[in-house]
C-alpha positions as CSV (number, residue, x, y, z in Angstrom):
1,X,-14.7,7.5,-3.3
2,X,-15.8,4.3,-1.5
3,X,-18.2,2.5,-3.1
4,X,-21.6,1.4,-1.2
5,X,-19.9,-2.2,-0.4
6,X,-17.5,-0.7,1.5
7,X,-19.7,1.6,3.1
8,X,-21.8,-1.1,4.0
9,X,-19.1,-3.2,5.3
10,X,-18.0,-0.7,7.5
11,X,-21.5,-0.1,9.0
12,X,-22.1,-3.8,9.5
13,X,-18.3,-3.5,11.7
14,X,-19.4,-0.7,13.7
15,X,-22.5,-2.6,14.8
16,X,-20.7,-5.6,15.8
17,X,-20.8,-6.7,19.5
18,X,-17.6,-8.4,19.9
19,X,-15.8,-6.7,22.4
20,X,-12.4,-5.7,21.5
21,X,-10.6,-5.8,24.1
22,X,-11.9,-9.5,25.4
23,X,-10.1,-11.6,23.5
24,X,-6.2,-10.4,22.9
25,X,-2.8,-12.7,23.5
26,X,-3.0,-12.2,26.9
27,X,-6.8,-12.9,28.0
28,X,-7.8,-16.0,26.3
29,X,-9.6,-18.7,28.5
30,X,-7.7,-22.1,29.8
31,X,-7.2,-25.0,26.9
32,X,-7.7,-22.4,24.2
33,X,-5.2,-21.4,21.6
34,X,-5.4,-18.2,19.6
35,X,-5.7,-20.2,16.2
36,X,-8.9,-22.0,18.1
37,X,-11.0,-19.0,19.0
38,X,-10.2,-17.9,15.3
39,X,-12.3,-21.3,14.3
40,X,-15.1,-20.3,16.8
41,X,-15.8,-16.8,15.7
42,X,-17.2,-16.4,12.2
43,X,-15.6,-14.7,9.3
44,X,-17.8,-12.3,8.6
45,X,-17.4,-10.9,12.1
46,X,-13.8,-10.6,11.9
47,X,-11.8,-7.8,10.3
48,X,-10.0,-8.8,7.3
49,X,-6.6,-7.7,6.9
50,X,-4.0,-7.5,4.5
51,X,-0.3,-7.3,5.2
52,X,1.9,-5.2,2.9
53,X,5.7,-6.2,3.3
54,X,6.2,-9.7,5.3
55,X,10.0,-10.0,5.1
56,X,10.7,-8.8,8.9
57,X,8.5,-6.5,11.3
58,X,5.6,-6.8,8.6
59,X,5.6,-10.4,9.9
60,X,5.8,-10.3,12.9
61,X,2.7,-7.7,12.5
62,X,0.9,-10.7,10.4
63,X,1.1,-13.2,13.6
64,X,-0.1,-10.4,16.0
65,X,-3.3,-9.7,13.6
66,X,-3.8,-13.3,13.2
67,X,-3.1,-14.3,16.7
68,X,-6.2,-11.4,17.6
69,X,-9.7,-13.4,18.1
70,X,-11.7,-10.4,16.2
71,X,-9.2,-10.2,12.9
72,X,-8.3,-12.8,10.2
73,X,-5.0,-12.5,7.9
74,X,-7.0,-12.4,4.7
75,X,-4.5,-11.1,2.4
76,X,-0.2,-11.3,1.9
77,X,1.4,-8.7,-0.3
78,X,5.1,-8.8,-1.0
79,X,7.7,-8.1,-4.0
80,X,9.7,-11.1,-2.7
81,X,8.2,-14.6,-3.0
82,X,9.8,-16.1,-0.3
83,X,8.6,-13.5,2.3
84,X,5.1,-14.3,1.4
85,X,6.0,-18.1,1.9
86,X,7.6,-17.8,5.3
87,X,4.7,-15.4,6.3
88,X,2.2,-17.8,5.7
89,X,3.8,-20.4,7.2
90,X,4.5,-18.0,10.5
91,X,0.7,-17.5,11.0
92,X,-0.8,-20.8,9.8
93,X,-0.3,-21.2,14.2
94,X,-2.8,-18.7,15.0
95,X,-5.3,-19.4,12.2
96,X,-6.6,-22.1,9.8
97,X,-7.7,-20.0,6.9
98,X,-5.3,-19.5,4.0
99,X,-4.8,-15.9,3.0
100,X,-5.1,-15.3,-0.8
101,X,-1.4,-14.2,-2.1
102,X,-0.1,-10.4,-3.9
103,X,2.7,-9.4,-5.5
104,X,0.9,-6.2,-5.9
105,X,-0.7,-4.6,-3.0
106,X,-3.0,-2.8,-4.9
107,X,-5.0,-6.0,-5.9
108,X,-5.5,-6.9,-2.9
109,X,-7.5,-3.2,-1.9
110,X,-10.0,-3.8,-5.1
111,X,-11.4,-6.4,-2.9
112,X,-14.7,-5.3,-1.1
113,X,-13.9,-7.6,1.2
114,X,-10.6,-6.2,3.2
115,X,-11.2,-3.8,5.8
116,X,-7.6,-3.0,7.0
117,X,-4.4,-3.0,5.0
118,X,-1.2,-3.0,7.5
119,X,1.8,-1.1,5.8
120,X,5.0,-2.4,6.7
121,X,6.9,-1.9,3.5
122,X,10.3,0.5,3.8
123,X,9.7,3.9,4.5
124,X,9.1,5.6,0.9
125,X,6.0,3.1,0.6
126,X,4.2,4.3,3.7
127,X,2.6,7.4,3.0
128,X,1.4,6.3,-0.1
129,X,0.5,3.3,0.4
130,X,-1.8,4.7,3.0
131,X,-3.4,6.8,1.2
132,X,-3.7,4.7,-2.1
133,X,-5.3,1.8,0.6
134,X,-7.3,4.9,2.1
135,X,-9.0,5.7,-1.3
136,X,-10.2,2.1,-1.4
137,X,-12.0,2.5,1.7
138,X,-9.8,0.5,3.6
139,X,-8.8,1.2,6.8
140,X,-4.5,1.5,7.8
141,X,-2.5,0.6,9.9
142,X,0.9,2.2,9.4
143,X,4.0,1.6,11.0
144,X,6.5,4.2,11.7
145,X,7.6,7.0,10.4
146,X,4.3,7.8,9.1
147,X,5.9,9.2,6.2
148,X,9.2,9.9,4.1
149,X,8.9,13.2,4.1
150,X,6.8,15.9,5.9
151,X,4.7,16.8,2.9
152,X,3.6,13.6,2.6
153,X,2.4,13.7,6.6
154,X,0.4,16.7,5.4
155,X,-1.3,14.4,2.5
156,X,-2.3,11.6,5.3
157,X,-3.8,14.2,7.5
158,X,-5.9,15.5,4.3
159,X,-6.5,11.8,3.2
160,X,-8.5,11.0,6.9
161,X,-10.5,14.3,6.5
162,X,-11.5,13.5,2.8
163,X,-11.9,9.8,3.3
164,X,-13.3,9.2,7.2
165,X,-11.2,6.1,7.6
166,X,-9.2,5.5,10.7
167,X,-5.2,5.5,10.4
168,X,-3.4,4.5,13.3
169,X,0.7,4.7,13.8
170,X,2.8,2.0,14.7
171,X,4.6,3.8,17.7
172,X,3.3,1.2,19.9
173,X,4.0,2.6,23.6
174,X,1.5,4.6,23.4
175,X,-0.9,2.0,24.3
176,X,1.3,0.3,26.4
177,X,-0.2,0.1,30.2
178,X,2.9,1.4,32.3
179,X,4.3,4.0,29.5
180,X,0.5,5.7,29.9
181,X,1.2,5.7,33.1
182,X,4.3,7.1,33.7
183,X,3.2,10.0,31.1
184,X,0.3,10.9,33.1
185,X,2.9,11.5,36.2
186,X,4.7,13.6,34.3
187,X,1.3,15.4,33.4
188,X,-0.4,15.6,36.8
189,X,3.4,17.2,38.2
190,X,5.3,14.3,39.7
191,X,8.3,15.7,38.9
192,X,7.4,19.4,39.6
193,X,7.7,21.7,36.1
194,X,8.8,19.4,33.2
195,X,11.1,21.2,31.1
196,X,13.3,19.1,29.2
197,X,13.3,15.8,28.1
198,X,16.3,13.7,26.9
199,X,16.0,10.5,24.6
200,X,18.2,8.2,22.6
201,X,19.0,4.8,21.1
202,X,22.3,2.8,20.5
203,X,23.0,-0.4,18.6
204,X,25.9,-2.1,17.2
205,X,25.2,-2.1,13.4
206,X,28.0,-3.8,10.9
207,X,29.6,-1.9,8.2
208,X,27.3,-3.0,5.6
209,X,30.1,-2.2,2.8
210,X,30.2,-1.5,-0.6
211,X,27.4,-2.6,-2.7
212,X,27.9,-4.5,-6.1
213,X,25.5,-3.8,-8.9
214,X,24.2,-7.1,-9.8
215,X,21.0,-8.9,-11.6
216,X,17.6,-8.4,-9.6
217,X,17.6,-11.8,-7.8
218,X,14.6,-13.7,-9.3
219,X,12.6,-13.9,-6.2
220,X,12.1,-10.0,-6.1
221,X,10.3,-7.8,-7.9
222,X,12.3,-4.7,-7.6
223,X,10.4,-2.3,-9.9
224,X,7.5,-2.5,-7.5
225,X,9.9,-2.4,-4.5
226,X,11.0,0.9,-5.4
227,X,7.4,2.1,-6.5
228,X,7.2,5.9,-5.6
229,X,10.8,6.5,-5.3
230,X,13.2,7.7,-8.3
231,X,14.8,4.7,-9.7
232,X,18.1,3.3,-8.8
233,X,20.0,-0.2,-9.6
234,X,19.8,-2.8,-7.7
235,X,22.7,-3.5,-5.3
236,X,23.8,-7.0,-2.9
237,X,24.1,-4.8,-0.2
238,X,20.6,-3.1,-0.3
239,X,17.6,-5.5,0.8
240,X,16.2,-6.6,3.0
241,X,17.1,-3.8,5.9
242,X,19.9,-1.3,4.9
243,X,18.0,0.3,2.6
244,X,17.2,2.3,5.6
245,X,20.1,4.3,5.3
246,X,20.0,5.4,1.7
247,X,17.9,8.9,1.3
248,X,16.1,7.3,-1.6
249,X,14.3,5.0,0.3
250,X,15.4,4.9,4.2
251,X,14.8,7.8,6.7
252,X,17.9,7.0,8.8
253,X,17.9,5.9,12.3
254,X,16.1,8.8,13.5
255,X,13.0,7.8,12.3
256,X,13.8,4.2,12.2
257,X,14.3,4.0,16.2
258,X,14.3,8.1,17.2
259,X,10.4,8.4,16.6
260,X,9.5,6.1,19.1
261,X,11.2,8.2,22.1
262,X,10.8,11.5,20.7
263,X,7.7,10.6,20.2
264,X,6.6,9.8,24.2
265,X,9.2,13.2,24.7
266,X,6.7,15.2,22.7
267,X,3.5,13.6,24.8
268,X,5.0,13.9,28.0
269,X,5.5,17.5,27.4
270,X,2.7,18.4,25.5
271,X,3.6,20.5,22.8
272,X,3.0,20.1,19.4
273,X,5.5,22.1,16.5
274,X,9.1,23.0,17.6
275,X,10.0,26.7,17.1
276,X,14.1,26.0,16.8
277,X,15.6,22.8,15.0
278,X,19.4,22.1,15.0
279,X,21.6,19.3,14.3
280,X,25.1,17.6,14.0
281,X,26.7,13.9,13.1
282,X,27.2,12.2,10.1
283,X,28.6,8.6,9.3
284,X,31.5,8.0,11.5
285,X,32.0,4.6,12.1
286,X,32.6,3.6,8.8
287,X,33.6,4.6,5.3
288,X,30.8,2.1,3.2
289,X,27.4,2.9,1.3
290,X,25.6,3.8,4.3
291,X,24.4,7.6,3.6
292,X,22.6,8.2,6.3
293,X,24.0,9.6,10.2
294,X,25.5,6.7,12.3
295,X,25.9,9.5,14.4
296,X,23.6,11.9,15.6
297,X,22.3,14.9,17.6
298,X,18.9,16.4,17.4
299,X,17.6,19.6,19.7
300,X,14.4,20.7,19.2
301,X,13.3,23.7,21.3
302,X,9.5,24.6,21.6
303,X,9.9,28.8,22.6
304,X,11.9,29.4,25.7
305,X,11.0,27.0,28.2
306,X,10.8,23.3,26.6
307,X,13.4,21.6,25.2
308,X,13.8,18.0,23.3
309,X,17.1,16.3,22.3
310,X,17.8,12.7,20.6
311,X,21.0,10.9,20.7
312,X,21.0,8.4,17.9
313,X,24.5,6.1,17.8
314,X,24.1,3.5,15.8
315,X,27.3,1.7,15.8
316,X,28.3,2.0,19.4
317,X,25.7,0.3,22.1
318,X,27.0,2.0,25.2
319,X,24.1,2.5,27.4
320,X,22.7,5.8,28.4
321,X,20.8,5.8,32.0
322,X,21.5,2.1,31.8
323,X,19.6,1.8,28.9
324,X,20.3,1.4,25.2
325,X,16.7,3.2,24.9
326,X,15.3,5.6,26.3
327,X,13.2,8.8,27.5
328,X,14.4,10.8,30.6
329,X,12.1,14.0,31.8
330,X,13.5,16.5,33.4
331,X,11.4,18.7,35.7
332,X,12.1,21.3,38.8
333,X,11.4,18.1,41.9
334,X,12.8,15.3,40.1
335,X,13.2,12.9,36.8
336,X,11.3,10.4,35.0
337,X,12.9,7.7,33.1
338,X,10.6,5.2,30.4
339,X,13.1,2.7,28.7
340,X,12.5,0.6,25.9
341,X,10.5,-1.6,28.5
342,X,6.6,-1.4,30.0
343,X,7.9,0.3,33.0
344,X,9.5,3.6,34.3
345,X,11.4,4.7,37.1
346,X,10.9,8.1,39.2
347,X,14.1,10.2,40.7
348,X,14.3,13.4,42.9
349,X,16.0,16.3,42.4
350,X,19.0,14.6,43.6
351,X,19.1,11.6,41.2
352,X,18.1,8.8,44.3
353,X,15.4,6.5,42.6
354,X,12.3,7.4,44.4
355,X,10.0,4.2,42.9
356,X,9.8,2.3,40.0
357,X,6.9,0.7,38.3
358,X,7.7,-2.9,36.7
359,X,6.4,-5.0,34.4
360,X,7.6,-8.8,34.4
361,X,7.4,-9.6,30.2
362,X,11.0,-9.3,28.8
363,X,11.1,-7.2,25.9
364,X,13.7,-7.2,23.2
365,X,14.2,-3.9,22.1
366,X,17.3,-4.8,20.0
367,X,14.7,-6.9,17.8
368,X,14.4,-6.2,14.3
369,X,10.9,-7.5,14.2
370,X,9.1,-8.4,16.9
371,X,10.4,-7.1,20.4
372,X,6.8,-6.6,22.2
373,X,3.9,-8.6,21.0
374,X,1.9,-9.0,23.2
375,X,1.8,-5.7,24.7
376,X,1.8,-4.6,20.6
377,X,-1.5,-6.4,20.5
378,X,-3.2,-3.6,22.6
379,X,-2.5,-1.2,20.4
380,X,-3.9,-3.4,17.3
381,X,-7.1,-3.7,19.8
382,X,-7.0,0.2,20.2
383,X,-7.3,0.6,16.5
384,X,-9.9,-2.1,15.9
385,X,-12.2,-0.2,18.6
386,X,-12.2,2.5,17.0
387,X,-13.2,1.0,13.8
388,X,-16.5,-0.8,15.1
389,X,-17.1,1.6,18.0
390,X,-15.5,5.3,17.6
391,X,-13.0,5.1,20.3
392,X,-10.2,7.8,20.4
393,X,-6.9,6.0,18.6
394,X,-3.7,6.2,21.1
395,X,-1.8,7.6,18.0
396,X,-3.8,9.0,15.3
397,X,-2.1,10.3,12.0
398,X,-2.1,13.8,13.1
399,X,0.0,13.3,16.2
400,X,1.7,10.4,14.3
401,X,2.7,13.3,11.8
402,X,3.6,15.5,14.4
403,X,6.1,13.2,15.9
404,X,7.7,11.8,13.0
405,X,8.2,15.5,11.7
406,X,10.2,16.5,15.1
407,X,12.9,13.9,14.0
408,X,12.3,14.5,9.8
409,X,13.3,18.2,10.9
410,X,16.4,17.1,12.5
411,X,17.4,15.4,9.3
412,X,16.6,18.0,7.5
413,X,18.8,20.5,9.6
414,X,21.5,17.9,8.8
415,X,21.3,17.4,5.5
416,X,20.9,21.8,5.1
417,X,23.9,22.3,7.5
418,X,22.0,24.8,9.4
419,X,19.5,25.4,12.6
420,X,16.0,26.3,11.5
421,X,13.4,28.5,12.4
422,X,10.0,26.4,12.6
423,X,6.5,27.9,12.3
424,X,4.8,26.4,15.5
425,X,1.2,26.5,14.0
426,X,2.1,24.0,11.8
427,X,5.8,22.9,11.3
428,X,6.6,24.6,8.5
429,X,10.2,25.9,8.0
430,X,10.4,29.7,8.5
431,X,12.2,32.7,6.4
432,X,14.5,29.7,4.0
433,X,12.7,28.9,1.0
434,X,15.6,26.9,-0.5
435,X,15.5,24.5,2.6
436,X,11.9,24.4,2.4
437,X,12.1,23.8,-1.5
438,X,15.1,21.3,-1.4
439,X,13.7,19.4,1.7
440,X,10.1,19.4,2.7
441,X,8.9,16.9,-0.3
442,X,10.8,14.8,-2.2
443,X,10.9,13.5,-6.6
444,X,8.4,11.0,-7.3
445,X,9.0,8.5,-10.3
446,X,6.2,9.4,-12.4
447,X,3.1,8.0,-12.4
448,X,3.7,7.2,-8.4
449,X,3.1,11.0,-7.1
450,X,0.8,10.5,-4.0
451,X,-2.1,12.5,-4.1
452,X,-5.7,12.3,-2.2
């Protein structure tokens, strides 16, 4: 339960009259820096936050919280020394206090003093970790996939009900001006009857071979990195990124980079639980560790009139629509496309582009961790209004969950060899209890189960 501290803290936040959308990246007044507005506004009016997993994306995430004028990096937690070294020395340009430094994450959510705890730790970490960080009273913000599995969605969805705190996803395009906006034509019929919508991602991954066992280097603390998951050895070939595509830890690239676009696909055509699941692939392009697709197909069908497929190919970057990202809608006067960029085009029924709505910041969606900052920093404001004020979050954990399931139900049907029948009232896998059994939580090492 959260102790009266907390409590406290959090009604003394809600009361506070900053205004949190006055001061992000882009809005700050002439001959002011970031790091100097930090200096003007006091502590005690600023969220604290602590970072979980600095290496790559976790921080980049640091510098966008410490670069907002109503937050200060308070905390760094990280298994690997050097991460928490390089972090500190990334946001030292956006503020001048020095955050106190964690091996172990949970020390830093006994402290009555954090408000938020940002989870960017691999994939097995994120479910629990939210809801260990939720228990403490702390507020999360959770990149994506909200979980590893869809059991553990279920537990986050339970852990805001029990515990009143506010979760909010990383699939940042939802907050993103011109993505809103291009979703809302497809709403208010643009296109005529959407029907179907199309997304995908491509990149050129290396092989990334076949992993040596050798000694934990002494910079990492591997127990902890593998905390919840079922223990395996250590491997040169493992950390820091392609742990994504082992099964004990990783989630493949379907929820790596699929989430994002499946997730605006399931917005855009407003449904919620799939009925059908199906999909093919495997790994292809090479014969290394990698366990997860390189390769991959996902159809989801929502009854008889919607339809959503994913293309993942990881090791081939040839473009679809021109892009190497992407969501295309499909509907009975024409086609919407959103790309990995703040912008989206609009077709007719004939394909000839119709208009297009632009916007002039260059984002890198081939970067591992930072490809959109300042447009990121909206959603980071999103989240802190509805801390101190109520506001509606652009992705809260239960459509978080429902996204990241669409795509943990394609892996699923791949890893089973078989289309499944999905429950729409709440994602469930219908008439195969093996599947269900085998696939819809996972083995925790003891003493790590998640529970709320």
């Amino acid at each position: 339960m959260m102790n009266q501290e907390n409590n406290s803290r959090r009604s003394f936040l809600k009361k506070s009259v900053i205004a949190t959308g006055a001061f992000t990246l882009g809005g700050i007044l002439p001959g002011f820096s970031a790091k100097s507005y930090n200096n003007i506004i006091g502590a005690n009016e600023r969220l604290q936050v602590s970072v979980m997993g600095v290496n790559s994306r976790g921080g980049a995430l640091a510098q966008n919280f410490a670069g907002q004028s109503n937050s200060v990096i308070a905390h760094i937690c990280d298994v690997d020394s050097r991460a928490i070294a390089k972090c500190k020395e990334g946001i030292s340009k956006f503020q001048t206090h020095i955050p106190k430094e964690f091996n172990d994450f949970r020390r830093s959510l006994e402290s009555k003093d954090i408000d938020v705890l940002v989870v960017a730790a691999p994939d097995h970490w994120h479910a629990p970790a939210a809801i260990l960080a939720s228990q403490a009273g702390k507020h999360v913000y959770l990149e994506k996939p909200c979980s590893h599995n869809p059991r553990e969605g279920e537990l986050l969805i339970d852990a805001v009900k029990k515990y009143g705190n506010v979760i909010q996803m990383g699939n940042q395009r939802r907050s993103w001006p011109n993505v809103v906006k291009g979703i809302s034509e497809v709403h208010n019929g643009t296109i005529g009857d959407v029907y179907y919508a199309k997304t995908w991602y491509t990149n050129n991954r290396p092989s990334i071979g076949v992993g040596k066992k050798v000694a934990v280097p002494n910079w990492l603390d591997f127990e902890l990195w593998q905390g919840p998951a079922p223990r395996m050895d250590f491997k040169d070939n493992l950390i820091h990124y392609n742990w994504h595509w082992f099964w004990n830890w990783g989630t493949g690239e379907a929820l790596n980079n699929g989430t994002h676009m499946v997730d605006l696909a399931r917005w855009g055509l407003q449904v919620d639980y799939p009925t059908l699941v199906s999909s093919q692939g495997g790994r292809y392009a090479y014969k290394d560790d990698w366990e997860t697709p390189d390769t991959q197909v996902i159809n989801m069908e929502f009854g008889r009139d919607k339809l959503i497929t994913w293309e993942g190919r990881s090791c081939n970057a040839m473009t679809t629509e021109g892009s190497n990202v992407g969501v295309m809608f499909y509907g009975s006067n024409g086609a919407l496309q959103i790309d990995g960029a703040n912008s989206y085009k609009v077709f007719d029924v004939k394909g000839k582009l119709v208009r297009e709505e632009k916007d002039s910041g260059i984002i890198n969606t081939t970067s591992l961790s930072s490809p959109s900052q300042q447009l990121d920093a909206i959603h980071i404001q999103n989240m802190f209004s509805a801390i101190k004020n109520g506001a509606n979050l652009n992705s809260d954990i239960l459509s978080g969950h429902q996204s990241t399931l669409l795509v943990q139900l394609g892996n699923i049907a791949l890893r089973a060899g078989k289309q499944l029948e999905i429950n729409p009232a709440n994602g469930h896998i219908l008439n195969d209890k093996k599947t269900m059994g085998n696939f819809w939580s996972r083995e925790y090492a003891k003493g790590w189960e998640p529970k709320v």
